[in-house]
N, CA, C and O atoms as a Maestro MAE file, in Angstrom:
{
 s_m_m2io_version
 :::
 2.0.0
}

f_m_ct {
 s_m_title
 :::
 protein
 m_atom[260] {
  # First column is atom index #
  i_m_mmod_type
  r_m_x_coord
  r_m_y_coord
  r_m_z_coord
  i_m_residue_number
  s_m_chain_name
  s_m_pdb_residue_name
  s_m_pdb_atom_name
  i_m_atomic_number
  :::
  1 25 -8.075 -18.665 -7.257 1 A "UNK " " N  " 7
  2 3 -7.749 -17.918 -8.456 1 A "UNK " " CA " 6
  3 2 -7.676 -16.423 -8.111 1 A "UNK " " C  " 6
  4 15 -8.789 -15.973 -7.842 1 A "UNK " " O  " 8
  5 25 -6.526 -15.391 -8.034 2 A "UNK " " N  " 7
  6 3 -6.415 -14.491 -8.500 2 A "UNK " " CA " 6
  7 2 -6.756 -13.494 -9.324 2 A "UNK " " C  " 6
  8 15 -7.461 -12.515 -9.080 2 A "UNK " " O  " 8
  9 25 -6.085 -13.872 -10.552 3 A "UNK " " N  " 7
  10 3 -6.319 -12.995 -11.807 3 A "UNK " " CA " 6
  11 2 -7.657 -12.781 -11.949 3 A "UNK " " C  " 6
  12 15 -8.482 -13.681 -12.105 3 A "UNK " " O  " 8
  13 25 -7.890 -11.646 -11.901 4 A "UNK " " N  " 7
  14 3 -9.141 -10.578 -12.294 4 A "UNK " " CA " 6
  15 2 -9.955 -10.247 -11.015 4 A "UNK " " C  " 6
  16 15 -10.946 -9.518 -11.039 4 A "UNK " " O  " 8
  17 25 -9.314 -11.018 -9.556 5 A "UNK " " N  " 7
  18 3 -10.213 -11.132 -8.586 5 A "UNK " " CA " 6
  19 2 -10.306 -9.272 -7.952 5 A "UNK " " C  " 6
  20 15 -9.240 -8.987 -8.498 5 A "UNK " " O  " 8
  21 25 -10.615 -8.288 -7.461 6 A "UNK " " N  " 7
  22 3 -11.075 -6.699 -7.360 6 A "UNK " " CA " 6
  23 2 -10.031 -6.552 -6.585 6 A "UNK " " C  " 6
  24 15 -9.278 -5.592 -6.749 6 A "UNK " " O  " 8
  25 25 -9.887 -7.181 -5.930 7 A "UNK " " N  " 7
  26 3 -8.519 -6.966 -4.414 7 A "UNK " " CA " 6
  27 2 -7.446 -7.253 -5.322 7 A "UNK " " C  " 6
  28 15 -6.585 -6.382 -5.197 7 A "UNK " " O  " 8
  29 25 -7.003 -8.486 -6.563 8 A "UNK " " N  " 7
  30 3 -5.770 -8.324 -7.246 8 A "UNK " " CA " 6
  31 2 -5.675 -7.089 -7.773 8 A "UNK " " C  " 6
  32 15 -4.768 -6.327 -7.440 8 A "UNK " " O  " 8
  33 25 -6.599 -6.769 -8.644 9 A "UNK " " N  " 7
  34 3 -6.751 -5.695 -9.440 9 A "UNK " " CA " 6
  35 2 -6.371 -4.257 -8.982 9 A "UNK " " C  " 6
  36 15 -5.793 -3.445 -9.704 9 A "UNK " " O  " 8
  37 25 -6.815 -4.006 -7.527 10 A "UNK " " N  " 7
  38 3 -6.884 -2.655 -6.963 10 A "UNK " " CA " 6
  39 2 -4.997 -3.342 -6.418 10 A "UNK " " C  " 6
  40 15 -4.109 -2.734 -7.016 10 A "UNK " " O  " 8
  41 25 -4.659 -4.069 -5.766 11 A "UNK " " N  " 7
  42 3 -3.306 -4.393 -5.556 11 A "UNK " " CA " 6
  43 2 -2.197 -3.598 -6.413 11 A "UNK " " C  " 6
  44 15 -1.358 -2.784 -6.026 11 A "UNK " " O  " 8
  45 25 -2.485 -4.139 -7.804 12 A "UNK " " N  " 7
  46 3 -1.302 -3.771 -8.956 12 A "UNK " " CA " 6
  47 2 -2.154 -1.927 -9.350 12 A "UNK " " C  " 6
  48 15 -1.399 -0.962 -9.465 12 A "UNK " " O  " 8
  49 25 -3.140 -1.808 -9.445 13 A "UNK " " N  " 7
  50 3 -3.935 -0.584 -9.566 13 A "UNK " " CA " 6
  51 2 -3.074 0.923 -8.676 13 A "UNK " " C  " 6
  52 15 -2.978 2.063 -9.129 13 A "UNK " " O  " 8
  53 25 -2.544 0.395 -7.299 14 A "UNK " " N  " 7
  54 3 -2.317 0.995 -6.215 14 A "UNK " " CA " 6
  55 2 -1.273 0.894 -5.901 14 A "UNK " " C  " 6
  56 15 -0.833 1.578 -4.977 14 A "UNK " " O  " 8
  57 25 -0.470 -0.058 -6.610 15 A "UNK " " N  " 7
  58 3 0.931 -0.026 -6.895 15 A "UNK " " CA " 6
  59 2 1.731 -0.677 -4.880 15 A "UNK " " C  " 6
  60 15 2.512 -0.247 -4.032 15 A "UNK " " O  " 8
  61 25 0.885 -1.818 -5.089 16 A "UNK " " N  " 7
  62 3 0.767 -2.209 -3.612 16 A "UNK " " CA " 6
  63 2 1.056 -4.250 -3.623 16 A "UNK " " C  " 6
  64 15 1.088 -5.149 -2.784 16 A "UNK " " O  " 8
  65 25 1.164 -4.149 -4.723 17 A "UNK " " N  " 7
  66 3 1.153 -5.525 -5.441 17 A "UNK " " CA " 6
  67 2 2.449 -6.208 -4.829 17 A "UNK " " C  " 6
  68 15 2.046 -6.928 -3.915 17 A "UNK " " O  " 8
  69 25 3.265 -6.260 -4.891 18 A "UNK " " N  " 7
  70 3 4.761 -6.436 -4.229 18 A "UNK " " CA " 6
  71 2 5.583 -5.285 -3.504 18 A "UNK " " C  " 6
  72 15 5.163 -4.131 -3.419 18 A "UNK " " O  " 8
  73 25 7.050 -5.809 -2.884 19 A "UNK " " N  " 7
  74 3 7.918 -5.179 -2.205 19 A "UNK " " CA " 6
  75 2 8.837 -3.827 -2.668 19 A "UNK " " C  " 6
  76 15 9.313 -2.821 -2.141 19 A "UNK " " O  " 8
  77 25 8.754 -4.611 -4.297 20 A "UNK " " N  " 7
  78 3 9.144 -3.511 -5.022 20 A "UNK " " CA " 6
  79 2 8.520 -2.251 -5.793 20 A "UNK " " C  " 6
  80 15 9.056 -1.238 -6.242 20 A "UNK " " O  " 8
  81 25 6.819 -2.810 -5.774 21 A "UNK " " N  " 7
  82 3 6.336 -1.597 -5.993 21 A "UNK " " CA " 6
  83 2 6.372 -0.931 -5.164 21 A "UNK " " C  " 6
  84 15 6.930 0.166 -5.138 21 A "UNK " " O  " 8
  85 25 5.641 -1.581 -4.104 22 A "UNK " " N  " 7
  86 3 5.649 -0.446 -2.795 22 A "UNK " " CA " 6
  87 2 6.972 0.390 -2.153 22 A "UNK " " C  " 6
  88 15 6.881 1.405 -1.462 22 A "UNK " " O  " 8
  89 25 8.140 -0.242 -2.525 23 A "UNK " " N  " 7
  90 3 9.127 0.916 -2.113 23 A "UNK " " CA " 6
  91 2 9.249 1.681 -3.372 23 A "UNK " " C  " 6
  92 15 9.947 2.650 -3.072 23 A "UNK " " O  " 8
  93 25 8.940 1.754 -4.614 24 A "UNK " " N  " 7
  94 3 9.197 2.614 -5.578 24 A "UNK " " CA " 6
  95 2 8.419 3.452 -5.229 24 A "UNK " " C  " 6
  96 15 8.916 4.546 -4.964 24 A "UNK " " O  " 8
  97 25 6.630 3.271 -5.058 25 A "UNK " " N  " 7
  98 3 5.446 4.015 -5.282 25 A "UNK " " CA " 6
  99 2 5.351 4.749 -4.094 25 A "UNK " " C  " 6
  100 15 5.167 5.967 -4.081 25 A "UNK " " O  " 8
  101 25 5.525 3.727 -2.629 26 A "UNK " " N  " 7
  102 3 4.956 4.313 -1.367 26 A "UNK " " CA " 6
  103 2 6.537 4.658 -0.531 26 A "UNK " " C  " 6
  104 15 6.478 5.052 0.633 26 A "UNK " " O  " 8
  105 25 7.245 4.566 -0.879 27 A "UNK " " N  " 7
  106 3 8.711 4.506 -0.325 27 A "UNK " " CA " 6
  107 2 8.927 3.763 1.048 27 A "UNK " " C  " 6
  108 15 9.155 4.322 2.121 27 A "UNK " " O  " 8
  109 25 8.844 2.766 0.887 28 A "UNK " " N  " 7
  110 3 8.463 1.674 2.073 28 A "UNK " " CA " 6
  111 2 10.105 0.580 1.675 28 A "UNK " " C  " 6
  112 15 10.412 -0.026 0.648 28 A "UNK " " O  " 8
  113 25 10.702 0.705 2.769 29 A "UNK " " N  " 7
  114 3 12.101 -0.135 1.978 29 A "UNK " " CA " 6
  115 2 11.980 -1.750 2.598 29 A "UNK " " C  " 6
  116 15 11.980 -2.251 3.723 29 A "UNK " " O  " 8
  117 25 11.899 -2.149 1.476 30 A "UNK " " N  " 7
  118 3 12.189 -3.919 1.369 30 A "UNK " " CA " 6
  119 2 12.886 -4.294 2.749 30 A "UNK " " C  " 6
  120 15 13.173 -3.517 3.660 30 A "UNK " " O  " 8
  121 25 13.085 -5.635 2.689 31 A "UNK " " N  " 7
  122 3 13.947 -6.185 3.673 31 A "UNK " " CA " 6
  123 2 13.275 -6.123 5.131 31 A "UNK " " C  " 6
  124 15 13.486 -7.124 5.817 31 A "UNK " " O  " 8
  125 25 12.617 -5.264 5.625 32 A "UNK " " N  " 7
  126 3 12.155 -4.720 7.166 32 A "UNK " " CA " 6
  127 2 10.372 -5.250 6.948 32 A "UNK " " C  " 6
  128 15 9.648 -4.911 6.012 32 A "UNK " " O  " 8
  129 25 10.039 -6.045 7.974 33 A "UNK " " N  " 7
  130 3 8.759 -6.066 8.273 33 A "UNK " " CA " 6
  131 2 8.117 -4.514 8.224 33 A "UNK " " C  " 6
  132 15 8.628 -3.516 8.732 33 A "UNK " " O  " 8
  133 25 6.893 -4.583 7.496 34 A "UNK " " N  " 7
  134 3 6.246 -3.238 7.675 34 A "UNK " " CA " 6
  135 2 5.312 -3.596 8.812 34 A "UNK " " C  " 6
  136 15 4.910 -4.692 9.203 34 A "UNK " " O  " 8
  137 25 5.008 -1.986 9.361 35 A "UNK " " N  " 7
  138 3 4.802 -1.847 10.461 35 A "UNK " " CA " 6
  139 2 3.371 -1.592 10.438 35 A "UNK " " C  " 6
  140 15 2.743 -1.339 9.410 35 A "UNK " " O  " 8
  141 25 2.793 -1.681 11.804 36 A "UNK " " N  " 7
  142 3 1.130 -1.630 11.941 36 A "UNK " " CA " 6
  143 2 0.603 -0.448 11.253 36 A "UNK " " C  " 6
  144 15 -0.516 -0.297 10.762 36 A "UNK " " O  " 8
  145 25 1.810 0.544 11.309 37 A "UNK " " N  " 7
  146 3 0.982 1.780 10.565 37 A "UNK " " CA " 6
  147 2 1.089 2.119 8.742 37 A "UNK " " C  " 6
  148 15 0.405 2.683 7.889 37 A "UNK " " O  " 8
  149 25 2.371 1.394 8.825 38 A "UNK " " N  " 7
  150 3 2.712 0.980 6.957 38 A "UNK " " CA " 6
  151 2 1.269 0.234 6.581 38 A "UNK " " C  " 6
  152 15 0.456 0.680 5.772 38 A "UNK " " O  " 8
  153 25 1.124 -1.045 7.376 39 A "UNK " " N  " 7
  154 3 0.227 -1.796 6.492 39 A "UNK " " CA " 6
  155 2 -1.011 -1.088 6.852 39 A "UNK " " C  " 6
  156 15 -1.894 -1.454 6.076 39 A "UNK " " O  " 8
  157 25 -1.496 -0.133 7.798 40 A "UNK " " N  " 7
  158 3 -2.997 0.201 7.510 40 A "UNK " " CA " 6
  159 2 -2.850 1.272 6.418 40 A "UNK " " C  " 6
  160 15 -3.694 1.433 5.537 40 A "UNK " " O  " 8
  161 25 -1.474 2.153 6.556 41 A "UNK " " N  " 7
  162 3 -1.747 2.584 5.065 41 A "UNK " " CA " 6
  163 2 -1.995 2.446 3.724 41 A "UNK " " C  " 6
  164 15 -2.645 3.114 2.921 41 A "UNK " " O  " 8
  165 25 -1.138 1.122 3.621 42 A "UNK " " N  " 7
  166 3 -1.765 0.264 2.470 42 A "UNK " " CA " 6
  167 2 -2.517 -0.366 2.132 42 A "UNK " " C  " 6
  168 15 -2.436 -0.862 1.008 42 A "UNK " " O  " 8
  169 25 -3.868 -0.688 3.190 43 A "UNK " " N  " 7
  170 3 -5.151 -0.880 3.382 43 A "UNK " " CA " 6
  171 2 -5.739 -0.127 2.415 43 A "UNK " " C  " 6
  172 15 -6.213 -0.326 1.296 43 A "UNK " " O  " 8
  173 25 -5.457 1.497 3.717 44 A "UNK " " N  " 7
  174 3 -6.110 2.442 3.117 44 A "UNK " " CA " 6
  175 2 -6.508 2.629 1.875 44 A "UNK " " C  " 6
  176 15 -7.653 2.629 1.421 44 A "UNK " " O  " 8
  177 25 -5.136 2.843 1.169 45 A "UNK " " N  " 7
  178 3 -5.223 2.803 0.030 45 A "UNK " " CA " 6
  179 2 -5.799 2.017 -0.726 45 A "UNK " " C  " 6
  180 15 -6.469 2.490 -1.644 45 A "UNK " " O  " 8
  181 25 -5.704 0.630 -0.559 46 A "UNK " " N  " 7
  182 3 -6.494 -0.375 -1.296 46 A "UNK " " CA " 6
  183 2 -7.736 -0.355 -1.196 46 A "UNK " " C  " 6
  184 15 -8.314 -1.094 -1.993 46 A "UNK " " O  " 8
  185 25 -8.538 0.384 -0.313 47 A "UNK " " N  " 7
  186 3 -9.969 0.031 -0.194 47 A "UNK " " CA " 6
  187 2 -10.347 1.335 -0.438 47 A "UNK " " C  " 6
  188 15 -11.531 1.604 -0.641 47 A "UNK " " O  " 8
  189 25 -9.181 2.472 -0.443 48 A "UNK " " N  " 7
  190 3 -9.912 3.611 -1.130 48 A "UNK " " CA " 6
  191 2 -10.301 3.620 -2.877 48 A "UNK " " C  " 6
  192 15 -11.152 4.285 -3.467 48 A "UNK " " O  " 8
  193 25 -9.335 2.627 -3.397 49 A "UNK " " N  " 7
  194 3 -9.618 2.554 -4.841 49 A "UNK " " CA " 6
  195 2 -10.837 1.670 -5.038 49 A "UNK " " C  " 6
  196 15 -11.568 1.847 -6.013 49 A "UNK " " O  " 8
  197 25 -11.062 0.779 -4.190 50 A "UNK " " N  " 7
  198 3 -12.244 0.339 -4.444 50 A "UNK " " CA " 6
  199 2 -13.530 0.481 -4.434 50 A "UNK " " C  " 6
  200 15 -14.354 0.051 -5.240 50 A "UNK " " O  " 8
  201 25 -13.811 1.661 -2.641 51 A "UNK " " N  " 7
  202 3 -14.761 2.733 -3.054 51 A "UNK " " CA " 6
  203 2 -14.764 3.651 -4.428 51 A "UNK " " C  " 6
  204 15 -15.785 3.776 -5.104 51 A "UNK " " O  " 8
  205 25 -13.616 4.225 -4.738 52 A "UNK " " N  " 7
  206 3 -13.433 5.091 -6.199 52 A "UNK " " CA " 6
  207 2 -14.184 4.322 -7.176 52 A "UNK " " C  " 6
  208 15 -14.779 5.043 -7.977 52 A "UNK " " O  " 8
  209 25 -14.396 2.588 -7.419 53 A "UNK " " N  " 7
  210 3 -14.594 1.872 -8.599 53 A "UNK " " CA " 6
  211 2 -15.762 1.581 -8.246 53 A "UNK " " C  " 6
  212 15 -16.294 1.035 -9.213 53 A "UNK " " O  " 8
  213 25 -16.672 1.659 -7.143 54 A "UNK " " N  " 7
  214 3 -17.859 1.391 -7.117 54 A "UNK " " CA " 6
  215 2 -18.368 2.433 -7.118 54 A "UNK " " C  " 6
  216 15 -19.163 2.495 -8.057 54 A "UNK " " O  " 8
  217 25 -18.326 3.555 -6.393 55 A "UNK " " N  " 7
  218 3 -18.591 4.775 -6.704 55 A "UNK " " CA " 6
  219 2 -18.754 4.878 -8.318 55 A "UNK " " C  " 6
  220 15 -19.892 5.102 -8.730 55 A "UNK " " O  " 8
  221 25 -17.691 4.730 -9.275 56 A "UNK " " N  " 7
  222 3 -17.799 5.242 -10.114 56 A "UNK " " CA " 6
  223 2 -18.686 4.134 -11.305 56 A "UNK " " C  " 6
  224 15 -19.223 4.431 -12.372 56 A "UNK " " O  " 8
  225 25 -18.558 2.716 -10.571 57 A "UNK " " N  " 7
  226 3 -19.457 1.716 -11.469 57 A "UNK " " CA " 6
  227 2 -21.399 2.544 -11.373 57 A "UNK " " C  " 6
  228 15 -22.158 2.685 -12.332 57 A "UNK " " O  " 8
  229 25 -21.731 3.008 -9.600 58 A "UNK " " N  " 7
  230 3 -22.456 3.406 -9.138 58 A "UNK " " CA " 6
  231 2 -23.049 4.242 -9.845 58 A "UNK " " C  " 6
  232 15 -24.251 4.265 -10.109 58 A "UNK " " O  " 8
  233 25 -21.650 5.478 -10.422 59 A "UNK " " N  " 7
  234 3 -22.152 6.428 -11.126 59 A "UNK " " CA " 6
  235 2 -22.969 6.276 -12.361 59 A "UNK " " C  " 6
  236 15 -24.093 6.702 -12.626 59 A "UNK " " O  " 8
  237 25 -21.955 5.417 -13.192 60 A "UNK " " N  " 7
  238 3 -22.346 4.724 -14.557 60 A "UNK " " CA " 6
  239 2 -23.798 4.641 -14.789 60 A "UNK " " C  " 6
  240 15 -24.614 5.143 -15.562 60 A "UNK " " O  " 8
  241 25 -23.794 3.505 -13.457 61 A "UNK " " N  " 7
  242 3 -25.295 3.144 -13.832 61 A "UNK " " CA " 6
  243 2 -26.522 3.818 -13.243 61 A "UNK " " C  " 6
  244 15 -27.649 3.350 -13.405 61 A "UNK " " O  " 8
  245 25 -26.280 4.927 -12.557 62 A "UNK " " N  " 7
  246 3 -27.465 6.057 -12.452 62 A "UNK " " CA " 6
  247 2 -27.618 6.823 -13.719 62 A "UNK " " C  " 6
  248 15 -28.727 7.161 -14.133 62 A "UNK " " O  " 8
  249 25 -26.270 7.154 -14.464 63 A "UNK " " N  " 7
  250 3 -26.281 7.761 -15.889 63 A "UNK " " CA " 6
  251 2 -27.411 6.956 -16.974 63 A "UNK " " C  " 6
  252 15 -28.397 7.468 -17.503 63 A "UNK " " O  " 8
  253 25 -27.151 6.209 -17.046 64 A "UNK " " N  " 7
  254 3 -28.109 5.013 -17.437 64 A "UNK " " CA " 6
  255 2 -29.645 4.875 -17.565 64 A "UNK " " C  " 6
  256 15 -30.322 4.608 -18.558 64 A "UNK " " O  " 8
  257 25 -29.954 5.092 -16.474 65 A "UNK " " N  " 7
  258 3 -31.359 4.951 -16.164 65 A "UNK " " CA " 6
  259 2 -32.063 6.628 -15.846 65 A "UNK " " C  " 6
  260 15 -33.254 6.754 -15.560 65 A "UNK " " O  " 8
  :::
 }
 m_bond[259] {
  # First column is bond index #
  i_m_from
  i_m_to
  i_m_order
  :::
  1 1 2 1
  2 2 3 1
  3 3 4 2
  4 3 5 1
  5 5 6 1
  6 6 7 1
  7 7 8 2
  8 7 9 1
  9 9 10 1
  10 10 11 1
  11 11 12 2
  12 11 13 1
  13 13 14 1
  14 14 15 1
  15 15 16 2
  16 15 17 1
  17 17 18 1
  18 18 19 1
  19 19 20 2
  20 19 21 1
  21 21 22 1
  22 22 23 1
  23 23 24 2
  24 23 25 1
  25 25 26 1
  26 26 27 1
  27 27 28 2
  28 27 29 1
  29 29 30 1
  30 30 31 1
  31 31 32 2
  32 31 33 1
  33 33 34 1
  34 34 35 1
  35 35 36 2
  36 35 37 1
  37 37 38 1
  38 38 39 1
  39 39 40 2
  40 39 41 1
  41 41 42 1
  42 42 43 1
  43 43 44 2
  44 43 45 1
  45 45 46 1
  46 46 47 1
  47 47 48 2
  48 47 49 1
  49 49 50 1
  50 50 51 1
  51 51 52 2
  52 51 53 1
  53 53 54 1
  54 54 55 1
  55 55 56 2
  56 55 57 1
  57 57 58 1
  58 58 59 1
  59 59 60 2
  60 59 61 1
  61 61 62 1
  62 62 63 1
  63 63 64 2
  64 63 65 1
  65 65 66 1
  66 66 67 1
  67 67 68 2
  68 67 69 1
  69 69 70 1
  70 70 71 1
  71 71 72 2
  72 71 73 1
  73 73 74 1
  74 74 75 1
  75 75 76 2
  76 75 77 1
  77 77 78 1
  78 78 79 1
  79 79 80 2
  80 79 81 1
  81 81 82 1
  82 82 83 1
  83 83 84 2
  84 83 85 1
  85 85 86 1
  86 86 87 1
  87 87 88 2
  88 87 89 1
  89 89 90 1
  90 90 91 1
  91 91 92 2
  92 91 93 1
  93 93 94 1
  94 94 95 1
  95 95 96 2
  96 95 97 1
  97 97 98 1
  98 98 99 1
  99 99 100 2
  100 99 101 1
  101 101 102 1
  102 102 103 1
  103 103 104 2
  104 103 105 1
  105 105 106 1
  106 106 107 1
  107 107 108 2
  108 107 109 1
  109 109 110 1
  110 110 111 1
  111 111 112 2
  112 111 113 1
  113 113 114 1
  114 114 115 1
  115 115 116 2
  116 115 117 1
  117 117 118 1
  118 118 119 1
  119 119 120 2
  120 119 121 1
  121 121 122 1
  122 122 123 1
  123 123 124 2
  124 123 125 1
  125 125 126 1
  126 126 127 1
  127 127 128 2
  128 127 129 1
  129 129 130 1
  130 130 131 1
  131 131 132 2
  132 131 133 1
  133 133 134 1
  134 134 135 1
  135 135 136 2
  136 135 137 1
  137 137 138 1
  138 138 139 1
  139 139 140 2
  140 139 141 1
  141 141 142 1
  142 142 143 1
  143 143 144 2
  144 143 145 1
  145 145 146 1
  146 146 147 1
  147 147 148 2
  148 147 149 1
  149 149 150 1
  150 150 151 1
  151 151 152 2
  152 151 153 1
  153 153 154 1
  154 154 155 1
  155 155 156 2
  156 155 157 1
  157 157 158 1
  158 158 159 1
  159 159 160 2
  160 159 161 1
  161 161 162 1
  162 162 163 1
  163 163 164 2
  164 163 165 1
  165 165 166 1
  166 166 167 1
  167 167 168 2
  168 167 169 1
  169 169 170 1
  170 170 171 1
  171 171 172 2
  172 171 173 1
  173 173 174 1
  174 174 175 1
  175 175 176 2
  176 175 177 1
  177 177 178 1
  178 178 179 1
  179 179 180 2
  180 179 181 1
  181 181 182 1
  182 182 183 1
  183 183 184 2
  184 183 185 1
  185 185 186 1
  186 186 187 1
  187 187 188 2
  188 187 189 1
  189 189 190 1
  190 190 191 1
  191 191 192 2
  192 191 193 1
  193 193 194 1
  194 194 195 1
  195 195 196 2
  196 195 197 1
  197 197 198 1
  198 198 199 1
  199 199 200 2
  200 199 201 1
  201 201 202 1
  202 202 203 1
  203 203 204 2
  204 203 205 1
  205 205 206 1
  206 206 207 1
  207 207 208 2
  208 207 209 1
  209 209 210 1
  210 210 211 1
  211 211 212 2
  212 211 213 1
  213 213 214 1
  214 214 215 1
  215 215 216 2
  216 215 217 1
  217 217 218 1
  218 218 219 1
  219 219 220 2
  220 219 221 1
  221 221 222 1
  222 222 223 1
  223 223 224 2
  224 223 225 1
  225 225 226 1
  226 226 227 1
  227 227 228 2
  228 227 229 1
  229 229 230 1
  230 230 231 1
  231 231 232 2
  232 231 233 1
  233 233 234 1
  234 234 235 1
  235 235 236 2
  236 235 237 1
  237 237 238 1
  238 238 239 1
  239 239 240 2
  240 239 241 1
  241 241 242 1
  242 242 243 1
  243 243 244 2
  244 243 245 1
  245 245 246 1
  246 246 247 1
  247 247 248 2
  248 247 249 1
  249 249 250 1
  250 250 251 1
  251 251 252 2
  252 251 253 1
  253 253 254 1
  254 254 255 1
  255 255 256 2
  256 255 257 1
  257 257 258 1
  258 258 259 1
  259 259 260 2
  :::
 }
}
């Protein structure tokens, strides 16, 4: 199952979700295998939003207490 799983979420979040986001968002053109350094960028990105969401879940709940 997918839907709602943190890696789908940060995917469409990061605009990394398909071929066509990523050439709209990251200008990465369809059709061509991306390359070792395309896809660690889009790593990057994906696991930087996910530090951002724990970080900021992190934050939440120090506010909290």
């Amino acid at each position: 199952m997918t839907k709602g799983h943190s890696v789908f979420v940060a995917q469409h979040a990061t605009a990394t979700c398909c071929r066509g986001c990523i050439r709209k968002w990251h200008k990465m053109q369809p059709g061509r295998e991306l390359s070792r350094v395309q896809q660690d960028y889009l790593v990057d990105v994906i696991m930087t939003w996910i530090q951002m969401e724990i970080d900021r879940y992190n934050q939440k709940l120090n506010e909290e207490y």
